[in-house]
C-alpha positions in Angstrom: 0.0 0.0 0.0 1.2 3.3 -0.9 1.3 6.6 1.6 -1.7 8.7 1.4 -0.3 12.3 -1.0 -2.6 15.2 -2.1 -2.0 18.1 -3.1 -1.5 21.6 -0.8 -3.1 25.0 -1.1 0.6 26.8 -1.1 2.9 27.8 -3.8 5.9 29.3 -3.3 7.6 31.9 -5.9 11.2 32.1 -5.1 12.1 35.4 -7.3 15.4 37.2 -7.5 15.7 40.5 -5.4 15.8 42.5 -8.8 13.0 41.2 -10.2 10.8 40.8 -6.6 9.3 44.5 -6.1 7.7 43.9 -9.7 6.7 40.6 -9.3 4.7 41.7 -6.3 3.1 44.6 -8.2 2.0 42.8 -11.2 -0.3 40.6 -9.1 -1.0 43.0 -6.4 -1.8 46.0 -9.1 -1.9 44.2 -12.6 -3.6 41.1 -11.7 -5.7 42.6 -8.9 -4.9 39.3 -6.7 -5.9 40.1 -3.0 -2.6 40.0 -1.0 -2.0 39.1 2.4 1.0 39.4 4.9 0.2 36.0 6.8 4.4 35.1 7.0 6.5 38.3 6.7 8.5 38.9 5.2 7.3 36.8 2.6 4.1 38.2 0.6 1.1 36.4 -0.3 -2.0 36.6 -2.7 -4.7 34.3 -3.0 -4.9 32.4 -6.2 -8.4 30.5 -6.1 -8.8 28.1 -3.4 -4.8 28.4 -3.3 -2.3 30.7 -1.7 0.7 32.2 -3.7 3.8 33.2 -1.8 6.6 35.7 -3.1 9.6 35.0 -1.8 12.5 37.3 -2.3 15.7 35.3 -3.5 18.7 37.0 -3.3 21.1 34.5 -4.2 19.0 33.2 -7.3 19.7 34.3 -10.6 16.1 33.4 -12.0 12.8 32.5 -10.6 11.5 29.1 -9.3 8.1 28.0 -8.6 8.0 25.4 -5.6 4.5 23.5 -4.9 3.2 21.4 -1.7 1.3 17.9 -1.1 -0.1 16.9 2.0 0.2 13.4 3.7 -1.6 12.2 6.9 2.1 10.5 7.4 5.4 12.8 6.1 7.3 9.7 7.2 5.7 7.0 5.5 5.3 9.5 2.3 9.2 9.9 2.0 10.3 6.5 2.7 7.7 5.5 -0.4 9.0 8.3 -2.4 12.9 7.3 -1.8 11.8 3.9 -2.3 10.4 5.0 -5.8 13.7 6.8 -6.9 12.2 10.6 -5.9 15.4 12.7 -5.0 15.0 14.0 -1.6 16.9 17.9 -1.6 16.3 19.0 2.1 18.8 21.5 2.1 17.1 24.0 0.2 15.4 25.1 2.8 15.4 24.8 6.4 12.1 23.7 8.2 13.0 23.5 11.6 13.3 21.2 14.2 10.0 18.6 14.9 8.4 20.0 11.4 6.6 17.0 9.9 7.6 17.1 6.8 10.8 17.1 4.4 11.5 18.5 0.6 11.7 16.3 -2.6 11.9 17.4 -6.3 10.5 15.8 -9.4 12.2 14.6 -12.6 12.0 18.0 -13.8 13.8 19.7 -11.1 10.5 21.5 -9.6 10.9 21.6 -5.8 8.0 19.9 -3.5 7.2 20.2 0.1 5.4 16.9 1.3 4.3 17.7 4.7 1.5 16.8 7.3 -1.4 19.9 7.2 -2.0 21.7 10.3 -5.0 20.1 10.8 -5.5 16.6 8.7 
């Protein structure tokens, strides 16, 4: 049996500082998204049921959209997505100690956090 994976409401923008005042004004004032400051200092706009976050990226040269699934069991998830051949890249990004969850990243490169929800 394999681990129970959905997908998440957030996805994360990493954009490079010169390109991340823009960013946030062509979906704050172009788009006409509804922002929100849940997590400052990143920036956030709803996107349908989802939630878009703009991260600022100093150190990247060009932008990268990262996406999140949900899993009743981060543990069980990750060990079946090893065991499948998934590349696990947790240093990209530090979650903190006792966060249920780890980062993996499909054959295309794109970045995923598989985590447990808040409330599942």
């Amino acid at each position: 049996m394999t681990a129970q994976i959905t997908g998440g409401i957030d996805i994360a923008m990493k954009v490079p500082s010169h390109q991340y005042e823009a960013t946030i004004a062509f979906y704050r004032d172009v788009v006409g998204l509804q922002p929100f400051d849940d997590k400052v200092p990143a920036r956030g706009f709803l996107l349908g049921p989802n939630r878009l976050w703009i991260d600022e990226a100093p150190n990247y040269s060009q932008a990268e959209l990262w996406l999140e699934l949900f899993t009743p069991d981060h543990e069980a998830a990750l060990a079946h997505l090893e065991e499948s051949g998934v590349v696990r890249c947790d240093a990209v990004e530090d979650l903190g100690e006792g966060f249920r969850g780890g980062w993996i990243m499909n054959p295309a490169g794109i970045v995923h956090m598989v985590r447990e929800p808040d409330a599942w």
